[in-house]
C-alpha positions in Angstrom: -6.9 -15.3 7.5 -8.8 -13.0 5.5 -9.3 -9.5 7.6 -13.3 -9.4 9.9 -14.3 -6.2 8.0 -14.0 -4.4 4.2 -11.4 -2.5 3.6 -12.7 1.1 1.8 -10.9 2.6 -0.9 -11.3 5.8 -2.2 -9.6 6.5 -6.0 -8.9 10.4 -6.4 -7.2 11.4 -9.3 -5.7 14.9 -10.0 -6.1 15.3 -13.5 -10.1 15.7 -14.8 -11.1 17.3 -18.0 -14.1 18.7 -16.5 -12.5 19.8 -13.0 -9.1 19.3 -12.3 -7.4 19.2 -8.7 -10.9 18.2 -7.6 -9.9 15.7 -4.6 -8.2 18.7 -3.0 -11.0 21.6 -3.7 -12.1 23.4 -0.4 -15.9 22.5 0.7 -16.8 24.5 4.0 -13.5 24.7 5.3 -12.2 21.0 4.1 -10.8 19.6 1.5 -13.5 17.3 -0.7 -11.1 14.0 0.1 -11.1 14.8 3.8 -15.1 14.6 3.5 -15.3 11.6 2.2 -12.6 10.1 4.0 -14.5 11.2 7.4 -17.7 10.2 6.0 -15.8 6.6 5.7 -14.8 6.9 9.4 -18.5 7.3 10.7 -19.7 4.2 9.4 -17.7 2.1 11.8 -17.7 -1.1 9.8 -14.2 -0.9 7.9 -10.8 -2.0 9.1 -9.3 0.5 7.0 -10.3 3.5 5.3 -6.9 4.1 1.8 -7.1 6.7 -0.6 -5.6 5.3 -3.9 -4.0 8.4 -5.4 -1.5 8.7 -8.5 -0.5 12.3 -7.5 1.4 13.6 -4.5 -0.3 17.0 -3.9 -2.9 14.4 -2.8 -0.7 12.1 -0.7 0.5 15.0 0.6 -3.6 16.3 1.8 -4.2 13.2 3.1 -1.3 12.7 5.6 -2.0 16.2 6.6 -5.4 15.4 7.7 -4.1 11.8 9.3 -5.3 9.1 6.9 -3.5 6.9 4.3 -2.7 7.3 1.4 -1.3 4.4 -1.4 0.5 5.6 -4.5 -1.1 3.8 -7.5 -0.1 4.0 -11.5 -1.4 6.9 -13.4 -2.4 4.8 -16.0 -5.4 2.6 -14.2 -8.6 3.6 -16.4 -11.0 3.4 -13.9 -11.7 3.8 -9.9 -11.9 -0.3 -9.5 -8.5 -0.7 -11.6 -7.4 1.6 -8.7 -8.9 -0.2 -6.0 -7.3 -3.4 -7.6 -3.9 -2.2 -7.6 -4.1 -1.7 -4.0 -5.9 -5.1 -3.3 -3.0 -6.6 -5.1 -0.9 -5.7 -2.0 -3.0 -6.5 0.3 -3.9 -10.8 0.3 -5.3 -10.5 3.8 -8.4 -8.3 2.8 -11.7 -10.6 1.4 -14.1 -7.7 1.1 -12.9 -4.1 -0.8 -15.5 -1.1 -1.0 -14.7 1.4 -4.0 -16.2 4.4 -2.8 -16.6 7.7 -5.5 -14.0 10.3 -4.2 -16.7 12.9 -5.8 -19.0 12.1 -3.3 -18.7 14.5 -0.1 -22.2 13.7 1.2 -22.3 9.6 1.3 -23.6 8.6 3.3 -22.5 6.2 6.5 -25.4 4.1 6.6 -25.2 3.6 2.7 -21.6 1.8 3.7 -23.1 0.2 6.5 -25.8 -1.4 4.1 -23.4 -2.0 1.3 -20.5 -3.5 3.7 -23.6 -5.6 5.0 -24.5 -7.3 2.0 -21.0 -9.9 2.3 -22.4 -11.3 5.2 -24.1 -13.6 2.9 -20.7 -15.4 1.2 -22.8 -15.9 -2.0 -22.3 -12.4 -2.6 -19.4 -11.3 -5.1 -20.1 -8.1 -6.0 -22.4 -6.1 -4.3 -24.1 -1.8 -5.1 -26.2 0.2 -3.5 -29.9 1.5 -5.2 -33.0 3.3 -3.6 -36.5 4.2 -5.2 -36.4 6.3 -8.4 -38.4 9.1 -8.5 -41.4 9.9 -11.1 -39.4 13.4 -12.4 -36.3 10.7 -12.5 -37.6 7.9 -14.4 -36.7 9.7 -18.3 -33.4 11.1 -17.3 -30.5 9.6 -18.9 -28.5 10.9 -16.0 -30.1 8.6 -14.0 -29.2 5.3 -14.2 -32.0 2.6 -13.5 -31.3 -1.1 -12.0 -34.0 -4.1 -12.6 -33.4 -6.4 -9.7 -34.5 -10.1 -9.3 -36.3 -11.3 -6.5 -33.6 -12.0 -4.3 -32.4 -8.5 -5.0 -29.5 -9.1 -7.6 -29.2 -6.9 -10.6 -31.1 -8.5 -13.9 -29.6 -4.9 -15.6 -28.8 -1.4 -15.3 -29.6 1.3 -18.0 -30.1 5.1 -18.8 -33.4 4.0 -20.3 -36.6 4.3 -18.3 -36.6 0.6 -17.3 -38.9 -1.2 -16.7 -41.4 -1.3 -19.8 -44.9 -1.5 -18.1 -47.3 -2.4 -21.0 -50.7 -2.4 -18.5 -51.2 0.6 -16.8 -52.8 -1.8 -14.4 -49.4 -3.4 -13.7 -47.2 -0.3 -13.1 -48.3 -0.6 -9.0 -46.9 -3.7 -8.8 -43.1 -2.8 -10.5 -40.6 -1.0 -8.1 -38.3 1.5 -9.6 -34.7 1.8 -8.5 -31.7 4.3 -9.3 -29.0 2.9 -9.1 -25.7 4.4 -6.6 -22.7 4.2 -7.5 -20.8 2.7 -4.8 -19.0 -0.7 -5.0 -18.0 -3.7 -2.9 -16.2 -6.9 -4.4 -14.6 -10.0 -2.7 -11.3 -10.1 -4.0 -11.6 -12.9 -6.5 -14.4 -10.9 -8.2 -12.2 -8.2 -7.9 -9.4 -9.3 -9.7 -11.7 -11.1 -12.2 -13.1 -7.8 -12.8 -9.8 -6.4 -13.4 -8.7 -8.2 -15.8 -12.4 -8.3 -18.1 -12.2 -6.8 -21.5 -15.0 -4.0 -22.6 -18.5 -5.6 -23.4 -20.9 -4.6 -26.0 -23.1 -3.7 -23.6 -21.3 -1.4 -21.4 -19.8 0.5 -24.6 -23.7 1.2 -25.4 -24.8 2.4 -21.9 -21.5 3.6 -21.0 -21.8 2.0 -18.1 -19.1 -0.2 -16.3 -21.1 -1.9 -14.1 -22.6 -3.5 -17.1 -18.8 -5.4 -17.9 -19.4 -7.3 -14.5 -23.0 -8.7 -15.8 -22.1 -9.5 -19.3 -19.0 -11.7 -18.1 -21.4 -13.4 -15.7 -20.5 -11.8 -11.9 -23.7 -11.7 -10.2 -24.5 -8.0 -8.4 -26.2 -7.8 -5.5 -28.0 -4.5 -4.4 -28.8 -3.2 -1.5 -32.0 -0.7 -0.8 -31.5 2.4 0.8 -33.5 5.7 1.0 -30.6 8.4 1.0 -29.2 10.5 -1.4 -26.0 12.2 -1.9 -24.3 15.1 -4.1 -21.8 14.2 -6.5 -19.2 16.8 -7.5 -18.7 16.8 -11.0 -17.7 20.5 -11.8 -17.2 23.4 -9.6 -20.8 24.7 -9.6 -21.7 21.5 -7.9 -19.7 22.8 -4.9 -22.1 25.5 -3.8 -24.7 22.9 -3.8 -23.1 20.5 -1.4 -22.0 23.6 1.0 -26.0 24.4 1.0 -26.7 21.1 1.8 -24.1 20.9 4.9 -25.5 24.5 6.2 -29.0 22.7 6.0 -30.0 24.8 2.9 
């Protein structure tokens, strides 16, 4: 029998061009994969929380700090190829959440909304957006989801999507940003796995983009919170602030 509750995986890999040895970088006294990990831990609705690692300096953090850790192949491209690997060895999980091992700040209730969405058994694939803000909407660092009715995603893009052409209109259109945190039931999964590159998400640069184009239906859920993403070391004093309550 498939297991009551998603299973969270975090991917942290050693080796970035931008900032290596991130996973294990010190953020107020803690290592950036213990903060996520623990962040994992408040939201109460896995039955595990793995860290999918190809390096041992990380296994070796991880342990330390009394989580679990699975050794995966240094060659997966990608955080979901990651979370696949382990899936593979694990048949009795239906639900997986990839969740970014940059993000030291996720937050629990995000998880809780995303691990909520496979309640409905409809749902394959499932992602997190909440409202884009007006200084947002031209950034190409921000990407932007157009959701049907029922809330899956029609697209994403870096574009400033939608195109209202009445000004009168542009009350009535809701703008999302999208978040980059991922659940899948395992058969999307290892669909999802297998799925070459699309036109699409070479454009965008955009992997969410490979699920769509191959037909997997995404379903998003609305939240209000934000979070800090770690992308090079001058990120890190802006995450610290936000801990102190700066």
């Amino acid at each position: 029998m498939p297991a009551p509750y998603p299973v969270a995986v975090i991917p942290a890999r050693y080796a970035s061009t931008r900032f290596p040895g991130k996973p294990l970088t010190l953020i107020a006294g803690r290592t950036m994969i213990e903060h996520v990990w623990r962040r994992c831990q408040e939201a109460r609705v896995f039955a595990d929380v793995l860290v999918a690692t190809d390096d041992r300096r990380i296994q070796d953090e991880v342990a330390r700090f009394g989580g679990t850790a699975v050794m995966t192949s240094p060659d997966c491209a990608t955080g979901t190829d990651r979370v696949a690997e382990v899936a593979r060895t694990r048949a009795d999980v239906e639900v997986w959440v990839n969740v970014q091992g940059d993000e030291p700040l996720v937050d629990p209730e995000s998880l809780r909304v995303l691990a909520r969405l496979f309640t409905d058994p409809e749902v394959q694939m499932g992602t997190l957006v909440r409202p884009l803000e007006s200084t947002e909407v031209d950034s190409p660092h921000v990407v932007k989801a157009v959701l049907a009715l029922n809330g899956d995603a029609l697209y994403f893009s870096r574009a400033a999507l939608p195109f209202v052409r009445e000004p009168s209109e542009a009350a009535a259109v809701r703008r999302w940003a999208h978040l980059g945190l991922y659940g899948y039931r395992r058969p999307a999964l290892m669909r999802l796995a297998h799925l070459s590159a699309t036109p699409l998400e070479g454009a965008e640069k955009l992997e969410q983009l490979r699920a769509l184009e191959h037909g997997i239906r995404i379903r998003c859920g609305q939240v209000t919170g934000r979070s800090v993403a770690v992308d090079v070391p001058e990120d890190v004093a802006r995450v610290e602030a936000v801990l102190r309550g700066g």
